[in-house]
Every structure is written in structure tokens, then in C-alpha cells.
C-alpha positions, 0 to 999 in steps of 0.5 A: 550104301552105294549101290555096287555096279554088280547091283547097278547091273541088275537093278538098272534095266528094271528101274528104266522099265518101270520108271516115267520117262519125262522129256528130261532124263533124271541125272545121277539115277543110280546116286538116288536110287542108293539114297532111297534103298539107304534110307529104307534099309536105315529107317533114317530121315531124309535129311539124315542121309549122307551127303555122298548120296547126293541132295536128300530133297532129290530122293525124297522127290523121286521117292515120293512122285514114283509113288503117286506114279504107282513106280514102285508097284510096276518094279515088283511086278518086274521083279516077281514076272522075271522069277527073282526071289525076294527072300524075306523081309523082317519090319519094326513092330514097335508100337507108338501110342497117338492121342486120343484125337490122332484117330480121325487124322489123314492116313497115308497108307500108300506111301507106307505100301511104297515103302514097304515095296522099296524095303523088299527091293533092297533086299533083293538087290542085297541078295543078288549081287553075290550071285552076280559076282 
């Protein structure tokens, strides 16, 4: 899924205020944000992504470094102080049954909350691109 420019129109301002701002601008902004929404909206692999979305790394990288920089959260924050109405989110309650020995393994909680937070933006930018059309 590519984001559409009447997607890209609303979204855009929104990730330039959220997201650091290294010396370097990122290239290909948009190609890797529609990678990111893409895989969060399939539940795909990185790897799986298609290869029109630019290198799967690239997203993997920028989805990962944003969340340790807390980029997803100030995005919401964004999202909810401009009065844009996320709607509802629907989640997979398959359960999976670990070994006995997974219960002392390290969690990785925030990059689950991350991609939480991703899954709700994607269905905003879903929503609100007919709006804006």
C-alpha cells in the first residue's frame, strides 16, 4: 500500500514534527513510511515486504530507531491534540503456547506498544484520506 498523496498530504506534516531531525534528511520518507503502515496493516515479515516498497532493512531501521526515540508516541500525541479521531482498532487474539523455560526470556514490550501505536496511524490515515478527497 502506497500511501495515496491525499494520505501523504495529511500525514506528512505530522511525521516532520514528530520525527528527529539528523543532519542528513531521510530520503524516500513517504516509501518508508507506506512500508511501515504496509507491514503493520498485513502483519507481514520485514522481509516480506514488497520490493515497491523500497529495501525492507530501511523500514525495519527507521521503525525500530523511532521507537527507541519515543517517535511513535509524540505522533499520537500529534494525532490526538489536532482532534483527529482514530476510530477503532481490531487485534489478533490468537494464542501461542511457549515452553515451559520462555517465561524468564527478555520482553519486548515497547516495540509491541510501538506497534500498536503504528497499527492505530494506519487506520487513521486509512480513514481520512476519503475525507480528504
Amino acid at each position: 500500500m502506497m500511501l495515496t498523496d491525499a494520505q501523504w498530504m495529511m500525514l506528512e506534516p505530522l511525521v516532520e514534527a514528530g520525527r528527529p531531525h539528523a543532519k542528513v534528511p531521510p530520503s524516500h520518507l513517504r516509501r518508508t513510511m507506506s512500508a511501515i503502515l504496509w507491514r503493520h496493516e498485513n502483519g507481514a515479515k520485514w522481509r516480506a515486504l514488497p520490493a515497491d516498497l523500497g529495501p525492507w532493512w530501511m523500514a525495519a531501521q527507521t521503525f525500530i530507531r523511532w521507537a527507541r526515540l519515543g517517535v511513535w508516541e509524540r505522533l499520537l500525541s500529534l494525532v490526538q491534540e489536532r482532534g483527529v479521531q482514530l476510530g477503532m482498532t481490531f487485534l489478533d487474539g490468537t494464542n501461542v503456547r511457549a515452553h515451559q523455560k520462555a517465561a524468564g526470556a527478555a520482553r519486548k514490550g515497547a516495540l509491541k506498544l510501538n506497534e500498536t501505536i503504528v497499527r492505530r496511524l494506519a487506520g487513521l490515515v486509512a480513514a481520512m484520506a476519503p475525507r480528504l478527497a
